[in-house]
C-alpha positions as CSV (number, residue, x, y, z in Angstrom):
1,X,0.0,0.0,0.0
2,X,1.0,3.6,-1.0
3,X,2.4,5.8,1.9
4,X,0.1,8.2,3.3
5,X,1.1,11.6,4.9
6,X,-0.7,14.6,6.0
7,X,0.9,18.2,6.4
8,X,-0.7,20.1,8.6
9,X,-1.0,22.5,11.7
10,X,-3.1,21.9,14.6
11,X,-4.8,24.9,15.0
12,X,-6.5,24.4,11.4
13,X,-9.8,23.6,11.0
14,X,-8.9,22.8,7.3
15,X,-6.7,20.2,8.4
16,X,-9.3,18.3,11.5
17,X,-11.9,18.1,7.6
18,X,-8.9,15.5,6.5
19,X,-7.7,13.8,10.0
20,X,-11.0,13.1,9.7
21,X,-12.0,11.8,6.4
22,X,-9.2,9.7,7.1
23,X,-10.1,8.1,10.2
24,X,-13.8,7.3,8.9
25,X,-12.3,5.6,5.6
26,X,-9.6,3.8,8.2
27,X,-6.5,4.8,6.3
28,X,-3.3,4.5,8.0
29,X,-1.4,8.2,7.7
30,X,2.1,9.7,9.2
31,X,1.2,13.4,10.2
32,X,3.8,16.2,10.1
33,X,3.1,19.2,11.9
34,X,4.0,22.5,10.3
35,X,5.3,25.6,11.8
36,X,3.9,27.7,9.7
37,X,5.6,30.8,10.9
38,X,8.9,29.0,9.5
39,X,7.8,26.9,6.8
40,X,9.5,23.3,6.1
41,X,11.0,22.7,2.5
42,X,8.8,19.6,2.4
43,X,5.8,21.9,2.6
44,X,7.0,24.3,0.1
45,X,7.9,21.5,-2.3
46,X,4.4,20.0,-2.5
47,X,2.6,23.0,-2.1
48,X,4.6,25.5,-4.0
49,X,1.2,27.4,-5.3
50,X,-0.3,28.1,-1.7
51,X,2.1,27.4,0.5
52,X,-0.4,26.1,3.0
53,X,-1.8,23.4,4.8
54,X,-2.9,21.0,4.7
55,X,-1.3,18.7,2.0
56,X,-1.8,15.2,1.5
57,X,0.7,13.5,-0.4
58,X,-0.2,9.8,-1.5
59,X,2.8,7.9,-3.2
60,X,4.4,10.9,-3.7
61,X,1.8,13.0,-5.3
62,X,0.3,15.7,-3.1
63,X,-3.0,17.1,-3.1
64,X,-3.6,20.4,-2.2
65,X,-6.7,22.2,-0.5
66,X,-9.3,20.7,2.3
67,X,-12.1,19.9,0.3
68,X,-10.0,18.3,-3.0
69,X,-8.3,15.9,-0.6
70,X,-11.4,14.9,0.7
71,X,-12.7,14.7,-2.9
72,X,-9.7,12.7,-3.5
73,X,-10.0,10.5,-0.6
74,X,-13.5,9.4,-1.4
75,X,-12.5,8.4,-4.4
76,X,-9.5,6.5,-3.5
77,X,-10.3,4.9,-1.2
78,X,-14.4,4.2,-1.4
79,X,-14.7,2.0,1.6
80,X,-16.9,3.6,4.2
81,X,-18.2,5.9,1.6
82,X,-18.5,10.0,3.0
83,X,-21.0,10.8,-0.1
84,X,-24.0,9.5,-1.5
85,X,-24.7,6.9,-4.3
86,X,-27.5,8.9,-5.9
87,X,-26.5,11.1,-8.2
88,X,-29.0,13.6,-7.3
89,X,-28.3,13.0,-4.0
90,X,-24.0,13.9,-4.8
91,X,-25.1,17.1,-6.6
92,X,-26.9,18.1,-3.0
93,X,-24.1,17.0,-1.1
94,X,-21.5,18.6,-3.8
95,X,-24.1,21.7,-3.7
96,X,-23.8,22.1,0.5
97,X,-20.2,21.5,0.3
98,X,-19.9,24.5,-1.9
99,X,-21.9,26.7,0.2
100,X,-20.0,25.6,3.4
101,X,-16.7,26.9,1.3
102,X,-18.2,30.4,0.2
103,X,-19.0,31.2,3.5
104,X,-16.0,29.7,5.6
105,X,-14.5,33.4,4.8
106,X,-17.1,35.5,6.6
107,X,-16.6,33.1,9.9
108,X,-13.0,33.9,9.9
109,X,-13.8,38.5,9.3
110,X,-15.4,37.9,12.8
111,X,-11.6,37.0,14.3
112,X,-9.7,38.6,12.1
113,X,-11.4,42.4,11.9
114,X,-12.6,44.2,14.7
115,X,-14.4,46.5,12.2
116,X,-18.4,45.8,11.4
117,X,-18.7,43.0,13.5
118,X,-22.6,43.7,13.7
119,X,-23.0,42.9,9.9
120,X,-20.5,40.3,9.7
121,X,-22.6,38.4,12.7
122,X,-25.7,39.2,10.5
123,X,-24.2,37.2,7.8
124,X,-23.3,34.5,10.6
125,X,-26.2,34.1,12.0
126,X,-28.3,33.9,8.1
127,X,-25.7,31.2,7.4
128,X,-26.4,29.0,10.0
129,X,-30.2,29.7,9.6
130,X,-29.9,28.7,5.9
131,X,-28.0,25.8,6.7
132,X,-30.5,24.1,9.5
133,X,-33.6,24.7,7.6
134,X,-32.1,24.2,4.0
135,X,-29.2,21.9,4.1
136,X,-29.5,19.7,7.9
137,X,-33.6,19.5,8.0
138,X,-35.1,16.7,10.4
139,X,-32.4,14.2,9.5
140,X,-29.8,13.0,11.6
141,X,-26.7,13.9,9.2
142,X,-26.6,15.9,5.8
143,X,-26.7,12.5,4.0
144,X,-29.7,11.1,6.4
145,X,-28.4,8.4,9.1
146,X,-24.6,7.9,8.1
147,X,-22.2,11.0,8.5
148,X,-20.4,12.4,5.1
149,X,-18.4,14.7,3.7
150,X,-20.8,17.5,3.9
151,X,-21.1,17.1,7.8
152,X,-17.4,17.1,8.1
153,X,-17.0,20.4,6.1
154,X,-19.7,22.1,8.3
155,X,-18.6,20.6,11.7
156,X,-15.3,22.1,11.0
157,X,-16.6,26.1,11.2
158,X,-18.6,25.2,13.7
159,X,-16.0,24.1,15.9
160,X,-13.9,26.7,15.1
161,X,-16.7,29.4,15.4
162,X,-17.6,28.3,19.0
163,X,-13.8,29.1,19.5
164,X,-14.5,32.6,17.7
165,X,-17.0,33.2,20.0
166,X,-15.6,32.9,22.8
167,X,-12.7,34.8,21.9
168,X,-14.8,37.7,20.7
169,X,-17.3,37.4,23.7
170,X,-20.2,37.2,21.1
171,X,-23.1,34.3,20.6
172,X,-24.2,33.0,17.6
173,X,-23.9,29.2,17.0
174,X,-24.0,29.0,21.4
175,X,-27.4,30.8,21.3
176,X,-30.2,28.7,21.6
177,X,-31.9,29.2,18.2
178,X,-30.3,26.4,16.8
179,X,-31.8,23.3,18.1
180,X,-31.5,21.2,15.0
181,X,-27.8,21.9,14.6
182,X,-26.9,21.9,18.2
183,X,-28.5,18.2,18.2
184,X,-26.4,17.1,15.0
185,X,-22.9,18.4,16.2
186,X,-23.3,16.3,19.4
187,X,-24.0,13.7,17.4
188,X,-21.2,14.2,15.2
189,X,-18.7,15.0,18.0
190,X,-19.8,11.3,19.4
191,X,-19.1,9.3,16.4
192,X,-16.0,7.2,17.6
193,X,-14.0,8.6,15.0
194,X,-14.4,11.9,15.4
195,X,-14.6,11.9,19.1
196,X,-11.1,10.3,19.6
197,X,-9.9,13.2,17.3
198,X,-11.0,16.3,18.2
199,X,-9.4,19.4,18.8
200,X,-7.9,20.2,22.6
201,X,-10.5,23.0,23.3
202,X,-8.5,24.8,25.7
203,X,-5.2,24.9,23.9
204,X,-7.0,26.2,20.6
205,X,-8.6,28.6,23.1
206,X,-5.5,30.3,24.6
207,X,-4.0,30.1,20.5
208,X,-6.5,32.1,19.5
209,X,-7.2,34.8,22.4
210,X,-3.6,35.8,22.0
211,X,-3.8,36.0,18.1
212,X,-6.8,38.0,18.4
213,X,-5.0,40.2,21.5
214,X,-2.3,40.8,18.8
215,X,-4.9,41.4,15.9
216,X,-7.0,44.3,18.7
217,X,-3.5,45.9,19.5
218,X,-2.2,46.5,15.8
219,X,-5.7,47.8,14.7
220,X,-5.8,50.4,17.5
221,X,-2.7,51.7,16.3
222,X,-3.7,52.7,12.9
């Protein structure tokens, strides 16, 4: 079997999508952590476009970008499939995965700006909306009973945005309009998989208060 390794950086939501994927599709992986302050030459060599993580590189050949790796992982390996036979069904999944993608951005203006936080929770708060009555409905996962790809790419800003949130002092995904969601991301969290690789909470907590101490600091000065 081809060698499996994952570049990453444990503060990225990008790269819990693929520790993920992984794990459900049982593949067998080496992880390198990346400083990514002082970026390795391994990184730069099979990421020379972006120059970010994460990057999976399968015999050799890396693939670049969360949601093309897990692309590529479902079709690589199909066992304990992460998207749906129909092909209607796929062009949903494909459709939520998108929109999950186009709105990743406005998540991460709530850490990174201090300015128009009002409209850029606005935006926040529609998003989720959109996604519980439009996307999640009454089922259990995106795809129904069995947890895809679509779940992973959502579970990741929501993890991340609960983070935000607390950092910022703000509510949004922690209020209590979200019933619907709230139930699926405890289900989510407690699928074995995904439970025995989360995030360490408080360490991504203390990461981020001090990046966004840094970020309130250089914005007053201008």
């Amino acid at each position: 079997m081809a060698e499996v390794k994952l570049h990453g950086a444990w503060t990225s939501a990008f790269c819990y999508r693929v520790i993920w994927a992984l794990k459900l599709k049982g593949i067998a992986y080496d992880y390198i952590e990346e400083d990514l302050s002082n970026k390795s030459a391994l990184l730069l060599k099979h990421n020379p476009v972006h120059k970010k993580v994460p990057v999976l590189v399968h015999d050799e050949k890396s693939v670049c970008e969360s949601i093309v790796i897990l692309e590529y992982i479902e079709e690589m390996w199909p066992q304990n499939p992460l998207m749906p036979n129909d092909p209607y069904d796929r062009a949903l999944a494909h459709f939520w995965i998108k929109f999950a993608e186009d709105r990743v951005s406005t998540v991460w203006k709530m850490f990174r700006s201090v300015q128009d936080q009002e409209n850029t929770m606005k935006e926040i708060l529609e998003m989720l909306k959109t996604v519980e009555e439009h996307g999640l409905g009454e089922k259990k996962f995106f795809h129904g009973d069995k947890i895809g790809l679509v779940d992973i790419a959502f579970a990741s800003i929501v993890y991340w945005l609960q983070i935000i949130e607390d950092v910022a002092g703000v509510k949004l995904f922690k209020s209590h309009k979200f019933t619907r969601l709230h139930a699926w991301f405890e289900k989510f969290k407690r699928v074995p998989e995904i439970e025995e690789n989360l995030p360490n909470w408080g360490e991504l907590l203390v990461f981020f208060k001090r990046r966004r101490e840094k970020l309130v600091a250089s914005s007053s000065l201008h």
